[in-house]
C-alpha positions, 0 to 999 in steps of 0.5 A: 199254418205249418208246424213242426210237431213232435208227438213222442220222443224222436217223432217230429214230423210237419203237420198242419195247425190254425192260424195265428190272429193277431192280438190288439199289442202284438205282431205277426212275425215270420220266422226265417231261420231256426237254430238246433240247440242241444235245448232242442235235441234234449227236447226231442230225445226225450231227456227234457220232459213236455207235454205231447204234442210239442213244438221244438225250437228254442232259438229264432229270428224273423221278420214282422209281417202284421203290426198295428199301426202304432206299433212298438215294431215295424212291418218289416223289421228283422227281429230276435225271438225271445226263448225265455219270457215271464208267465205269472201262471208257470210254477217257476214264472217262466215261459221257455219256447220249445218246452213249457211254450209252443217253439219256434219250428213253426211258419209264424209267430205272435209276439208282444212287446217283451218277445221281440227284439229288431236286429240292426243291419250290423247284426248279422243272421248268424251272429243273431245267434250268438245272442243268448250266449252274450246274454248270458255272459253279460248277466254273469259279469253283472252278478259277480261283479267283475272288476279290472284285472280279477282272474276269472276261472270258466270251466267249460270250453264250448260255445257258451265258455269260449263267448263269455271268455270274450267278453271277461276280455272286452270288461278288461278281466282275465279269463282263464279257460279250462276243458279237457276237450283238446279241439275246444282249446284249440279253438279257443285259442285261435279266438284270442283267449290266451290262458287254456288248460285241461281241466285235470290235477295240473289245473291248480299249478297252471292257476297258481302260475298265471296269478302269481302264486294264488288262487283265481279270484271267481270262477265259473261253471258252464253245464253245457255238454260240460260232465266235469264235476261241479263241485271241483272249482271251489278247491280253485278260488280264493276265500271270499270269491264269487263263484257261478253255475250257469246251465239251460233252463230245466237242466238239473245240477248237484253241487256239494256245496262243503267247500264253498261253506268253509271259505266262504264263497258267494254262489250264484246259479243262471239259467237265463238271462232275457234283461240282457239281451240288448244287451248283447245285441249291441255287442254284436253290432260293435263286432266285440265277439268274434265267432269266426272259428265255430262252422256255420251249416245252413240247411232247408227246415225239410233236413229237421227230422234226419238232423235231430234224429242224427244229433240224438244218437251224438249225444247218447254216445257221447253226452256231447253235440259237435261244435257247429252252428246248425241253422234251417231255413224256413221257408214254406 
């Protein structure tokens, strides 16, 4: 089979690997598209530490080519490959594709019962890929316990951010969306999210106006190309109130937690979200998020290599990755 191996930082190339035999419970999937996440380019710059020879790839879909006859999948069947998976013999019990796992920049794939998910027809290849940041957003819902009404502060406008305003909205919450990335806000507009702001020192009067005098009831901090300081938000909510820090898996972030001690606040930290993947994918199926303002590019997997070498010089000069959806095809 074909891999794409990367042997130090900012070395991938294609090379040629074993193939895979396929164990008694589990399929052989074909992968046919891959995203280029900013997981992946940390992986590939170096910034995010494997063990060489890697293979990159968070984020996948597929299609089953072999299954046993009774198997919890079909041949056929177009799947989500899971990033984060359960391994009792990782120092934090987690398999993460692309990092401490072979990824999915790879012809084929084995997958077991907890590895894949079948796509219904409604679930579009591109919206496939919106799953992990619906997951995530759903697993924030459930943690902080949102209710009807609460105002709920989310710095951070990117993709993560602009996804989990849409959803605070589809639970009947009231997002409040602050970046100080002018483009991100624009955008987040155009996506129905009503209450956008800078996140500068006029952040506090836009809260306290749109509550009616008080502070937000819970807050969220996404660090997904978000250099904001953390620690900030607990000077933005209210006594008591739910506070949540979400960022990849791997990503490191200090909080000065001083201010959430003196008013009591409930801290919770997410870094994946696999038990909400259904999820997601359900919300996808009844088209509850809409994903129409982010650019889509499709590329063949050839253009790998050019565009991470592309994206790594983005984020050195920026700390940030462009706004785009950028899919390779697979097909060997």
């Amino acid at each position: 089979m074909k891999i794409w191996q990367l042997n130090s930082p900012n070395h991938l190339q294609r090379e040629e690997a074993p193939d895979l035999v396929r164990g008694k419970d589990q399929v052989k999937i074909k992968v046919t598209k891959a995203l280029l996440s900013e997981a992946d380019v940390s992986v590939f710059t170096g910034l995010v530490k494997v063990r060489y020879p890697a293979i990159p790839g968070r984020f996948a879909i597929g299609q089953v080519t072999e299954c046993a006859p009774d198997s919890f999948i079909q041949k056929g069947d177009r799947v989500f490959l899971a990033s984060v998976t359960e391994d009792e013999c990782a120092p934090d019990g987690l398999r993460v594709a692309g990092e401490t796992a072979p990824g999915f920049y790879r012809d084929f794939v084995l997958a077991g019962p907890d590895e894949a998910y079948v796509l219904p027809a409604s679930v579009s290849d591109e919206a496939a890929f919106l799953i992990d940041a619906v997951a995530m957003a759903e697993h924030v819902v459930d943690e902080m316990n949102v209710s009807v009404g609460q105002h709920v502060l989310v710095i951070g406008g990117g993709l993560y951010g602009n996804v989990l305003c849409q959803i605070l909205i589809y639970h009947r919450a009231v997002p409040i969306l602050a970046d100080n990335n002018a483009e991100r806000l624009a955008r987040a507009k155009k996506s129905g999210i009503y209450y956008t702001f800078p996140n500068d020192e006029t952040l506090k009067g836009h809260i306290l106006e749109v509550t009616g005098g008080k502070l937000a009831d819970a807050a969220v901090y996404l660090a997904f190309s978000n250099k904001s300081e953390p620690s900030s938000l607990f000077s933005l909510v209210a006594r008591g109130a739910h506070v949540a820090f979400c960022a990849p898996v791997g990503k490191n972030l200090v909080v000065n937690l001083g201010n959430a001690l003196k008013n009591n606040v409930t801290v919770k930290g997410i870094t994946e979200s696999r038990e909400f993947v259904s999820t997601a994918i359900n919300i996808l199926a009844n088209k509850a998020v809409n994903f129409n303002e982010f650019p889509y590019r499709s590329f063949p997997e050839e253009a790998l290599p050019d565009t991470m070498l592309r994206y790594a010089e983005i984020l050195r000069e920026t700390g940030s990755l462009p706004e785009e959806m950028d899919i390779f095809k697979f097909i060997f």
